[in-house]
N, C-alpha and C positions, 0 to 999 in steps of 0.2 A: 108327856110333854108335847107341846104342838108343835108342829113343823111351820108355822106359819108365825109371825110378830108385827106387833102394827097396830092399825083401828080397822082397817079393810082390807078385801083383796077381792080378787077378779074371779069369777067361775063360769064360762060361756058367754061370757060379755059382759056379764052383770056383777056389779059394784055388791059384796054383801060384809057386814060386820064379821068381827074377830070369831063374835060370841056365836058362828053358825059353825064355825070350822070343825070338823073331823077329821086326822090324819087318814090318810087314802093307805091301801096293802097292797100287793100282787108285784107281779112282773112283770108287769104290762104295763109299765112305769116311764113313758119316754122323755126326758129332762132335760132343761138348759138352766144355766145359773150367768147372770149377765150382771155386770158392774155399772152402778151410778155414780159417778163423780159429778159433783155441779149440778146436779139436777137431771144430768144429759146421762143417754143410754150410750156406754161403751160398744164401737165395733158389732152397732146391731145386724146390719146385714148377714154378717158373718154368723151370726149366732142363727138367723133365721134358718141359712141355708143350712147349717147343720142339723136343724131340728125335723128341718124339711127329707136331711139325707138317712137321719136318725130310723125316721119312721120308712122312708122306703126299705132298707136295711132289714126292716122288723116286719117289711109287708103291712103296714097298717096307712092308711089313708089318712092326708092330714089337708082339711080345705080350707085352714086359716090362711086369708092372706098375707102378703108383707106389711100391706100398706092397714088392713086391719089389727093384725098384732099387735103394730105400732103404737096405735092411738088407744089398744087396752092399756099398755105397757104406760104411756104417757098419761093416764087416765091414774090408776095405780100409783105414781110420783107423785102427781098433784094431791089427793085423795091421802095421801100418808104422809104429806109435804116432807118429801126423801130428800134429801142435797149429797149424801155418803152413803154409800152401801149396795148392799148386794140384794136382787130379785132374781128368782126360779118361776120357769116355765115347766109344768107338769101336764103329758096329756095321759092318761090312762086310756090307753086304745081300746078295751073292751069295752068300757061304757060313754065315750066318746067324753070323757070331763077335762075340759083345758082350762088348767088354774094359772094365776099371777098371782105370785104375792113375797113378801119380804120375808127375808130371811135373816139368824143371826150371822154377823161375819167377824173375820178375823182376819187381820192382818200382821206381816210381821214386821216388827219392831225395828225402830231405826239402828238397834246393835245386831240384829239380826240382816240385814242388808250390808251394813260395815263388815263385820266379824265370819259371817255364813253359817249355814244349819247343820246340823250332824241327821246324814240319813244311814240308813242299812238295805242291802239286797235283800229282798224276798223271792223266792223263787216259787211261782205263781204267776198265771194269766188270765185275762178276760174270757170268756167263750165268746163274744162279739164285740172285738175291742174299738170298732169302729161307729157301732152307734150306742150312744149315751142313754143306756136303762138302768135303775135303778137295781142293783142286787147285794142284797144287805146283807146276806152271809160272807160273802167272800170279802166286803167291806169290811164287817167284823173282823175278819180273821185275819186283815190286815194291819187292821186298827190295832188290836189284842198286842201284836209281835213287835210296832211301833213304842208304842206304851211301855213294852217289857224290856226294850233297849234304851230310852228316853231318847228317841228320836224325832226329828221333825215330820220327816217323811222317808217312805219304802218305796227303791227304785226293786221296779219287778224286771224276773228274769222267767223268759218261756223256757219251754221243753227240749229247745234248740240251745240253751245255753246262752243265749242271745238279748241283751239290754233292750227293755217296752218303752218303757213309761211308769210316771210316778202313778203311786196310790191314787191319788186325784191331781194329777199333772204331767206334765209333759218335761222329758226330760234331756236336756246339750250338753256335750262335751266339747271338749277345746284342746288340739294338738298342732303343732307347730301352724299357729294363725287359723285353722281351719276350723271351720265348725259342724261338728258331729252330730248327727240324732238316727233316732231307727228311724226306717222305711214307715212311710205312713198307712199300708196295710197294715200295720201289727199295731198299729196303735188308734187311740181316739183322739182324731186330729182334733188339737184345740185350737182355738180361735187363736190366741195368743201365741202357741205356736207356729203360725202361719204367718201373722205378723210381724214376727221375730225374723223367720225366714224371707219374708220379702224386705223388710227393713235390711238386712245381710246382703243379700242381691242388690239392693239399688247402692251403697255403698261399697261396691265391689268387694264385699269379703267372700271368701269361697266357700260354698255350704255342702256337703257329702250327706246324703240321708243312704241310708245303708246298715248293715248287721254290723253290731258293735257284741264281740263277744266278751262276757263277766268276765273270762280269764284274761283278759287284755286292757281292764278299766284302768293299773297302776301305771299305765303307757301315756294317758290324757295329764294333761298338765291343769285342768281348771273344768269345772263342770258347775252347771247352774239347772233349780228350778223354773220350768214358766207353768203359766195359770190366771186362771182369773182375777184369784184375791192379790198372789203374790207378785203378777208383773215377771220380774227377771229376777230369782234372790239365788246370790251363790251358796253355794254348798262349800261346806269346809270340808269334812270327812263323808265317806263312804267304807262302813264299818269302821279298822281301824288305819284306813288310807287318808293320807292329809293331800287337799289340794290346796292350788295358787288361789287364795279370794281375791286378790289384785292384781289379777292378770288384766295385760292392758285391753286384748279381745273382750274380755267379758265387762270392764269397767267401760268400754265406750260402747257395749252394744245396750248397756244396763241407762246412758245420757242418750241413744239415739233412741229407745221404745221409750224412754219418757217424753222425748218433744214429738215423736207418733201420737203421744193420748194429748200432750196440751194442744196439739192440731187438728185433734176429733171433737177435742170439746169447744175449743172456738170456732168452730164454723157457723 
């Protein structure tokens, strides 16, 4: 199956048809996955600089500029006339190949934002959780224990006993008003992530980033995913722990990251 969807996509600058595509191997894979609403690229800066921090991370050289990325990135929309959805930037550092191109996505559903998701601990970590490569075994075998619980998502737990981050997201907790997440060492700081966090800060709520350990999660009154597809979506259980989905923390921080993205798109 191709990893690519569409009529075109981008490969060193050049525009070429679906029908050239070959999915890329290795692990030398460095990626970003960025969201189109409206036509408009979500929180691009933010995407840059991590792809930019990605590659210093991995020791590999990256001389795309911002301002050229851009206009491949905008080039790709038009060319695919995108108005919803999600594009991946891939560079395979060994042979220097920087792709653009659309991807399938998924979002979750308006009962799943009301209602919240059933996740499970997996205990398991990244070996470099801070820049964004592509490593498809340990995806696998996340994915595999997901599937086997019928869960949405796998909040990972390191060697420290210590709460990361989701499978492919970033993960908040919520205890008396305050809002939890790990230290941004242990994790790959998402764009959205960040976000979340400064949006908390300019509303004065109080944010803790720090070691949250597994044995201590039934103590959190409310916990939510963030991420690209998903935005802010609460989580209901972890394993067989029920949280608040209507806690009042997480419902207004869930209406303030949404008037953040109607303010990015209307500029």
């Amino acid at each position: 199956m191709k990893d690519a969807i569409g009529i075109f996509y981008i490969e060193n600058g050049k525009t070429r048809g679906i029908d050239n595509w070959e999915n890329q191997e290795g692990t030398d894979i460095i990626y970003e996955v960025i969201r189109v609403i409206e036509g408009k690229v979500l929180f691009y800066e933010s995407h840059y600089d991590r792809m930019v921090n990605s590659c210093i991370l991995s020791n590999t050289e990256f001389k795309m500029t911002k301002y050229s990325l851009k206009k491949d990135i905008e080039l790709l929309i038009e060319s695919n006339k995108v108005r919803e959805g999600n594009l991946k930037i891939t560079f395979k550092s060994k042979e220097k190949v920087l792709r653009i191109f659309c991807i399938k996505h998924s979002y979750p559903t308006t009962d799943m934002y009301k209602l919240g998701v059933k996740t499970i601990l997996y205990y398991g970590e990244r070996t470099n959780p801070n820049a964004k490569i592509i490593n498809n075994n340990f995806r696998k075998d996340v994915q595999d224990k997901i599937e086997e619980k019928n869960a949405f998502e796998a909040i990972l737990v390191n060697k420290d006993n210590n709460i990361t981050e989701g499978s492919k997201s970033n993960i908040f907790l919520i205890k008396d008003e305050i809002l939890f997440t790990s230290r941004v060492e242990l994790v790959l700081p998402g764009v959205t992530r960040t976000e979340i966090i400064n949006v908390a800060k300019k509303n004065n709520i109080k944010v803790c980033e720090g070691n949250v350990n597994a044995d201590t999660i039934e103590e959190f009154d409310a916990l939510f995913i963030s991420g690209t597809s998903p935005n802010i979506l609460p989580i209901s259980d972890v394993n067989d722990i029920k949280y608040n989905i209507n806690h009042k923390l997480l419902r207004q921080l869930m209406i303030l990251f949404e008037d953040t993205i109607k303010r990015q798109i209307n500029v």
